[in-house]
C-alpha positions as CSV (number, residue, x, y, z in Angstrom):
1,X,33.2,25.7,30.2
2,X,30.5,26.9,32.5
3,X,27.5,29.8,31.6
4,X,29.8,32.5,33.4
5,X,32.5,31.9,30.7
6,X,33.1,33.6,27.4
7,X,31.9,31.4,23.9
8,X,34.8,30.3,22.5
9,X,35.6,30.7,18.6
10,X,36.7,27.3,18.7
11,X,35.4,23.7,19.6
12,X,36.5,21.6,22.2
13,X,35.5,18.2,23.5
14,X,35.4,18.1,27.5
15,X,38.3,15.8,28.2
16,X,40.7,18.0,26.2
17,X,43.3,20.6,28.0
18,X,43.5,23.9,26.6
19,X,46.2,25.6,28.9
20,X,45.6,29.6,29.4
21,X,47.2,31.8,27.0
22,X,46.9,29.2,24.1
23,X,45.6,31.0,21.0
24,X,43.4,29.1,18.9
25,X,41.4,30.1,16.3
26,X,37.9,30.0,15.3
27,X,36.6,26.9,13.8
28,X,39.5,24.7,15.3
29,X,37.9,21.3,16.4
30,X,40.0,19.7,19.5
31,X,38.8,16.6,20.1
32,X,39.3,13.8,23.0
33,X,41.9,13.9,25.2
34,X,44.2,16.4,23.7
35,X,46.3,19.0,25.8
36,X,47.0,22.5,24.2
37,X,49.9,24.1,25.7
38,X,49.8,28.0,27.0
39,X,52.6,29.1,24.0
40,X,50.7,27.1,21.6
41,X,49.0,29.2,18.6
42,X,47.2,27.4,16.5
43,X,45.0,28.6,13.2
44,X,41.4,28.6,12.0
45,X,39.7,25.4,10.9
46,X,42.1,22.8,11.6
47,X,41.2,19.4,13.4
48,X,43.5,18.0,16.3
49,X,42.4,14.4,16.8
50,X,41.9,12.4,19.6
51,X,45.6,12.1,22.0
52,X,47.5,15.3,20.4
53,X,49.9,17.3,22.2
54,X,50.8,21.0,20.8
55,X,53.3,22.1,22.3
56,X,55.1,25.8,21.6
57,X,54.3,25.4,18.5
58,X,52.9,27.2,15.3
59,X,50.1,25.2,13.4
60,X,48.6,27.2,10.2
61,X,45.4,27.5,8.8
62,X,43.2,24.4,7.9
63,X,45.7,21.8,9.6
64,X,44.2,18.1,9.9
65,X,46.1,16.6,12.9
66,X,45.2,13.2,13.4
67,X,45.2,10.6,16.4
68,X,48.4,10.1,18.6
69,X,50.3,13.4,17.6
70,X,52.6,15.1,19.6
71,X,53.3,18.3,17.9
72,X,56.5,19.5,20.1
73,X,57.9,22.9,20.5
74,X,60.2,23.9,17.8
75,X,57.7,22.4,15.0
76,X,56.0,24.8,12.7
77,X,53.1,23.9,10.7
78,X,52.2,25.5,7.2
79,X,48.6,26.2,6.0
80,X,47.0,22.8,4.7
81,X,49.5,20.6,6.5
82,X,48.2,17.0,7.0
83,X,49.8,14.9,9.8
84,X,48.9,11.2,9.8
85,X,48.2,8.9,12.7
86,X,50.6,8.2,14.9
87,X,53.6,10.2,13.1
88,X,56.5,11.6,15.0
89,X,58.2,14.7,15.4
90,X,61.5,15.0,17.1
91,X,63.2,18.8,18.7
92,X,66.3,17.4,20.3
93,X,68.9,15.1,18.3
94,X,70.8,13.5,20.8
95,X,68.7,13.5,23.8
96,X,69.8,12.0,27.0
97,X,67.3,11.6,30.0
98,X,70.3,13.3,32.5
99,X,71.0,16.4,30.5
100,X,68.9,19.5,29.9
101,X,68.9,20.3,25.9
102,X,65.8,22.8,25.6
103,X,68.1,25.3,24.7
104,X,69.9,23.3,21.6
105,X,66.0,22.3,20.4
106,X,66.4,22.7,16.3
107,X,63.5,23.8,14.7
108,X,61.4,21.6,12.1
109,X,59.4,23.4,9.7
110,X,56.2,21.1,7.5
111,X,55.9,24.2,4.4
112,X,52.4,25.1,3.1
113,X,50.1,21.4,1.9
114,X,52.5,19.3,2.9
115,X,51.4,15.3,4.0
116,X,53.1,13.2,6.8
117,X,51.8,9.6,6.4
118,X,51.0,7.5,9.1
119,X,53.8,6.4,11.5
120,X,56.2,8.4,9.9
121,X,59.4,9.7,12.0
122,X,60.6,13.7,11.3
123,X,63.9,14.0,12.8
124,X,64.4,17.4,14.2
125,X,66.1,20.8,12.2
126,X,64.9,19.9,8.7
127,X,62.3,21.3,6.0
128,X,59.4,19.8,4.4
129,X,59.0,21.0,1.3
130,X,55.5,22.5,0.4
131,X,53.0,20.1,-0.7
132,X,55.8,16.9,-0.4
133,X,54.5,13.6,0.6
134,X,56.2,11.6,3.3
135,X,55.2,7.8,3.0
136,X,53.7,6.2,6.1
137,X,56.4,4.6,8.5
138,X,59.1,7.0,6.4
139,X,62.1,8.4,8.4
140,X,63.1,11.7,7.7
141,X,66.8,12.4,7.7
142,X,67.1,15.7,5.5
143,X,65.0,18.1,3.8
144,X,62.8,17.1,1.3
145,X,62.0,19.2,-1.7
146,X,58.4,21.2,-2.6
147,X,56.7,18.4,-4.4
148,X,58.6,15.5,-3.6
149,X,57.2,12.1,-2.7
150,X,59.9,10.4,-0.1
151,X,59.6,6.5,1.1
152,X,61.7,4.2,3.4
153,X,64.3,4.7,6.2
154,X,65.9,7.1,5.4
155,X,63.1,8.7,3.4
156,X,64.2,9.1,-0.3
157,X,62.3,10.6,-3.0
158,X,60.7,8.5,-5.4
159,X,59.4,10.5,-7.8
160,X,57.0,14.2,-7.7
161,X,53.5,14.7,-6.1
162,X,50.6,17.1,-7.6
163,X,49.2,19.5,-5.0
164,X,46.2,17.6,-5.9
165,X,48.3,14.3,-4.2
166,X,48.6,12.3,-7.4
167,X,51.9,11.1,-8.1
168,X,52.8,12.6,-11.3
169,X,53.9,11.6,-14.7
170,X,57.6,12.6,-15.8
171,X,58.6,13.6,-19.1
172,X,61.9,14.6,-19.4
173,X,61.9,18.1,-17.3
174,X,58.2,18.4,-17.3
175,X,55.2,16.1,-15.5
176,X,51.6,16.3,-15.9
177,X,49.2,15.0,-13.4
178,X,47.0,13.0,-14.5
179,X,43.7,13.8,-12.3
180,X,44.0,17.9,-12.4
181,X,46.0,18.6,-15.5
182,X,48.5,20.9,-13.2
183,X,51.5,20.9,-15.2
184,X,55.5,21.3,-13.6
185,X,58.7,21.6,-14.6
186,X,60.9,19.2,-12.8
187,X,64.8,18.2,-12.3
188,X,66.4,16.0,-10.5
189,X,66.6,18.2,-7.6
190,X,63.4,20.4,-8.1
191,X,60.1,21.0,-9.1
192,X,57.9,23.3,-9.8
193,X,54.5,24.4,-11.3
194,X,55.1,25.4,-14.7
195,X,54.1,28.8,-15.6
């Protein structure tokens, strides 16, 4: 940026790309070597780290992207989404270097507090739940419930997650977590905060 240019809302480290017509809002820290695309809108106070790519995507409010990220187009990020270093997201599902799929891209869409651990693999046209946990190095094959915590390849769920990020204790169809006190009602397919 040079003195003849506007202040922008936002910060950005001199190595990074921010294409024209990107929207980004204020507080955003973009960090080294990251390229924002020109359809790209991306919220207030999130962090990309260093070697992200946003694509035409949506990213939220208060998003934490770290290293190595390429958030593609298709991918919608929730307020409070967290994406680990190095993770994966996918728009295509049987991509072939000699044929032209943008128009058969499935959209992917990380709900409200949601984590992706590190290394982890989102395979395109699914839903993460809000505030789920997805393990580092887990592969994503389906949606995945609000709440749940999901491991392994294929990513199954393992038990429920406080928005807090504490696994939580199950009692019958209710669990307590034991660091905030937040209290759900669960089920083998669901859960919810109580009340």
């Amino acid at each position: 940026m040079n003195d003849s240019e506007p202040a922008r809302p936002y910060f950005a480290h001199e190595t990074a790309i921010i294409d024209p017509g990107a929207n980004v809002g204020p507080g955003t820290k973009i960090w080294h070597w990251v390229h924002v695309s020109s359809t790209a809108i991306i919220g207030a106070n999130c962090s990309l780290g260093q070697n992200v790519f946003v694509g035409d995507a949506r990213i939220g409010d208060n998003v934490k992207i770290q290293n190595n990220v390429s958030v593609f187009d298709a991918v919608v990020l929730e307020d409070g989404v967290f994406c680990g270093p190095s993770m994966v997201f996918t728009n295509v599902i049987n991509p072939r270097s000699h044929i032209v799929r943008k128009s058969e891209y499935k959209e992917t869409l990380v709900k409200r507090g949601a984590t992706i651990g590190a290394n982890a693999v989102i395979l395109c046209g699914h839903t993460i739940g809000s505030y789920a946990m997805i393990g580092a190095g887990a592969v994503v094959t389906k949606d995945v419930p609000d709440y749940a915590l999901v491991v392994g390849n294929p990513a199954r769920r393992i038990g429920w997650i406080c928005q807090c990020g504490i696994r939580l204790k199950q009692a019958n169809n209710h669990a307590r977590c034991p660091a905030c006190g937040l209290t759900y009602k669960t089920s083998h397919t669901h859960c919810d905060l109580a009340g």
